[in-house]
C-alpha positions in Angstrom: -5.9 9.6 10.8 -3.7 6.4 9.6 -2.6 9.3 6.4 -1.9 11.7 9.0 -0.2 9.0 11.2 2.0 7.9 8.3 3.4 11.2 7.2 4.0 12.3 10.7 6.6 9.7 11.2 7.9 9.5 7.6 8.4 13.4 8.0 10.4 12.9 11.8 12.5 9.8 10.6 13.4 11.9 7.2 14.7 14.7 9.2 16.1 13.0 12.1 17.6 10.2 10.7 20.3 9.4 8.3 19.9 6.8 5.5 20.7 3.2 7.3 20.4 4.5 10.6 19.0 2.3 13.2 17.4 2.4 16.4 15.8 -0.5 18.4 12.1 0.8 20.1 11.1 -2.6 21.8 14.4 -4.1 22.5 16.0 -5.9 19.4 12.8 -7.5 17.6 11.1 -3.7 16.7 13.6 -0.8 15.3 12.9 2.1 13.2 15.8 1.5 10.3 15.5 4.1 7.9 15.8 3.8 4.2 14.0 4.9 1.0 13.2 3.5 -1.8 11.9 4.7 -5.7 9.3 1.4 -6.4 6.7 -0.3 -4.6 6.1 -1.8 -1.1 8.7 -3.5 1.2 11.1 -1.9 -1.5 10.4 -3.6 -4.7 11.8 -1.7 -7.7 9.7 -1.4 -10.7 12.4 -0.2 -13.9 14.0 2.9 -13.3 13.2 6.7 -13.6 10.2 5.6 -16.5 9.5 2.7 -14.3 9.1 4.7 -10.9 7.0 7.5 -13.2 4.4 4.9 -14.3 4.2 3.1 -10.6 3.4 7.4 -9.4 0.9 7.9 -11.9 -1.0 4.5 -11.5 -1.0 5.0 -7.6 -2.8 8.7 -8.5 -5.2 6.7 -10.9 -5.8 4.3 -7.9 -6.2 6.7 -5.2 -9.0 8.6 -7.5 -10.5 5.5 -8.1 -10.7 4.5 -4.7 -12.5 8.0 -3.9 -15.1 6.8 -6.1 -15.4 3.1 -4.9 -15.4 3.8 -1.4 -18.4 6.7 -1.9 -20.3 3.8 -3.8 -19.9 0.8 -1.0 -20.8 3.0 1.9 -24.0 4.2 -0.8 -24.8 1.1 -1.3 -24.6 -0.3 2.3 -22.0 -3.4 2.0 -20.5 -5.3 5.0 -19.2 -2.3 7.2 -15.7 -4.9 7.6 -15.3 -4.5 3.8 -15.7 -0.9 3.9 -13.2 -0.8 6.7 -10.4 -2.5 4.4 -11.2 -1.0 1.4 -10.7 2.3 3.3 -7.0 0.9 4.6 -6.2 -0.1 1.3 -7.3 3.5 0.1 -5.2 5.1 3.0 -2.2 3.1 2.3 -2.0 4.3 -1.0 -2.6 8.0 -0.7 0.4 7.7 1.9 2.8 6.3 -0.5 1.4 8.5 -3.4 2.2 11.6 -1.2 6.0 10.4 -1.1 6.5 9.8 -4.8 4.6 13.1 -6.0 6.1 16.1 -3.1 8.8 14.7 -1.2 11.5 15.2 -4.1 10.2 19.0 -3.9 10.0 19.6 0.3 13.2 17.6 0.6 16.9 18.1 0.7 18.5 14.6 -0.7 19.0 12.2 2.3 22.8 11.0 3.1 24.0 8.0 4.5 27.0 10.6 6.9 25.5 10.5 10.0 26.2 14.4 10.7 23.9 15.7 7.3 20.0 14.6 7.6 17.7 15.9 5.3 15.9 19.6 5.5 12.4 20.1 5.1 11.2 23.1 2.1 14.5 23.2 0.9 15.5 26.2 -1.3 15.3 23.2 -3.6 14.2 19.5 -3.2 16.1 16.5 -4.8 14.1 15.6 -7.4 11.1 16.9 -9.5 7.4 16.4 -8.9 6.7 12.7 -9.6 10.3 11.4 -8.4 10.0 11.6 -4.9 11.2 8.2 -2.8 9.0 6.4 -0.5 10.4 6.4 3.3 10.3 3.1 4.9 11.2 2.4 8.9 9.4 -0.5 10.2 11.8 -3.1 10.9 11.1 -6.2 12.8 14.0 -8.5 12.7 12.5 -10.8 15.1 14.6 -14.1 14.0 18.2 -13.2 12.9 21.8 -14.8 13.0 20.2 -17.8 11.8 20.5 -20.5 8.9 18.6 -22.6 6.1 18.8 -26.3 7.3 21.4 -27.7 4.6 18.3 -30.3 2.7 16.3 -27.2 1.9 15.9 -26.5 -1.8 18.1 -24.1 -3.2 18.2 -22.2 0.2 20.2 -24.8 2.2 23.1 -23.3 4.4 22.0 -20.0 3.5 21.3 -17.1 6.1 17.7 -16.6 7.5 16.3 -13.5 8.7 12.6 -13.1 9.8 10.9 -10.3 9.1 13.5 -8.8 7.0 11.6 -6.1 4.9 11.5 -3.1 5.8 8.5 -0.9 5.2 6.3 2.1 6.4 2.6 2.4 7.7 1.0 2.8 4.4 2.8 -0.7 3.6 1.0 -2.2 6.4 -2.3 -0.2 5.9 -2.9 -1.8 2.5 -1.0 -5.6 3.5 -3.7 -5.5 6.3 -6.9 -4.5 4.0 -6.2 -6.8 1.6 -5.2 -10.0 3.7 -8.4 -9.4 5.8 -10.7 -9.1 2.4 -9.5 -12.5 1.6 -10.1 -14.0 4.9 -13.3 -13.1 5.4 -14.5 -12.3 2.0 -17.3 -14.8 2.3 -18.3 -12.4 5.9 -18.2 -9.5 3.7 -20.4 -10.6 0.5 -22.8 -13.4 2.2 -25.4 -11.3 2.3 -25.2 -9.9 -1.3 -27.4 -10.6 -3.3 -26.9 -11.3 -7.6 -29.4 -8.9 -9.1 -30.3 -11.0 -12.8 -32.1 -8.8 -15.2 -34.4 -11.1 -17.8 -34.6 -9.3 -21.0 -38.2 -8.2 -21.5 -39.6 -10.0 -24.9 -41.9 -8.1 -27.5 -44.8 -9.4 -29.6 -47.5 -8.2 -31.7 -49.0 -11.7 -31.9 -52.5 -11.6 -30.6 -53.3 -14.3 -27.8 -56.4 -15.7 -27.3 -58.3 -18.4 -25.3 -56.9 -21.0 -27.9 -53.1 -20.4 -27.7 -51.2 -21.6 -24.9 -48.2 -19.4 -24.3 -45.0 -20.7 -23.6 
C-alpha cells in the first residue's frame, strides 16, 4: 500500500505540477513543492550520469535482497516491530527504484514554465531506462525567515530554515524504518538467542576405567 501510495502522488504532482511549484496543504508549515532530483534521498547527488547509474543498480540489488531478507525474518519468527521496519525500509526503496528505472521512459521532461507540465506515456520519455529522476514534494518549512545566532560556529548570522529538505514518501518510508530499528533494536533482538556450534572432536583412543577424560 505505502508503494502504491507513493507512486500515486509522485504520478499526480508530475503531471500537475511544474518544477518549483508550490502549494501550501496545512497552512504555511506542510506544502507539496515539487522538484526532482538524479541521486539519493532529500536530494543528495551521487556523481553524475555513471554516478546516478550505479546508485539505480544498487537500489535493484537492494530491493532483491530485501525480497529475500524479509521472506527469512518472517520464517524465522523475529520481533514482528523489526519486521514491520525492515518492510518500510524495503518499500521505500522499491518506490525510489521505480523512479530511476521507468519514469525517463513514461515521462515527457518536466519544465519549470508554469503552462507545460509533464505527460504521462509520451511518444517518447526523457531519458533511457536507468536515468529516470526521483520526484520529491514533501516540504515542511516549519521555521523560516530566521537566523544563526552570530557566536555559532561557522554558521553565525547565517539564514535558518527548519525542515528544509524536500523529499517523497519512500524518503520517509525508509528514514522511519531505520530510526525505529535503532531505537528499539534492543525490543527487537532481546529475545534472540546466539546459537554457538562446538566443533565435534574425533578419537580412536580407547578409554577405559583407568583414563580420566578431560
Amino acid at each position: 500500500m505505502l508503494v502504491l501510495a507513493d507512486q500515486a502522488l509522485k504520478i499526480f504532482v508530475k503531471t500537475h505540477y511544474h518544477v518549483g511549484e508550490s502549494h501550501g496543504v496545512l497552512g504555511n508549515w506542510f506544502n507539496l513543492y515539487f522538484i526532482e532530483n538524479e541521486g539519493m534521498a532529500y536530494g543528495w547527488r551521487f556523481g553524475g550520469d555513471w554516478g546516478k547509474m550505479i546508485l539505480t543498480l544498487f537500489r535493484l540489488a537492494a530491493v532483491l535482497f530485501g525480497v529475500f531478507y524479509l521472506k527469512n525474518i518472517v520464517q524465522k519468527k523475529y520481533h514482528p516491530g523489526f519486521i514491520i521496519c525492515a518492510a518500510l525500509v524495503f518499500a521505500g526503496a522499491l518506490g525510489n527504484l521505480i523512479d530511476s528505472m521507468f519514469y525517463g521512459l513514461i515521462f515527457d521532461e518536466s519544465s519549470e514554465q508554469a503552462l507545460n507540465v509533464a505527460r504521462i506515456f509520451p511518444i517518447h520519455g526523457y531519458a533511457g531506462f536507468l536515468h529516470g529522476k526521483v520526484v520529491d514534494m514533501l516540504y515542511f518549512p516549519i521555521i523560516t525567515n530566521s537566523h544563526f545566532p552570530k557566536w555559532v560556529p561557522f554558521w553565525g548570522g547565517e539564514s535558518f530554515e527548519f525542515f528544509r529538505p524536500i523529499f517523497n514518501l519512500a524518503d520517509a518510508s525508509i528514514s522511519t524504518g531505520v530510526i525505529a530499528i535503532l531505537l528499539f533494536q534492543k525490543r527487537f533482538f532481546k529475545n534472540r538467542k546466539i546459537k554457538t556450534i562446538h566443533p565435534a572432536v574425533e578419537t580412536e583412543t580407547l578409554v577405559n576405567d583407568e583414563m580420566q577424560v578431560s
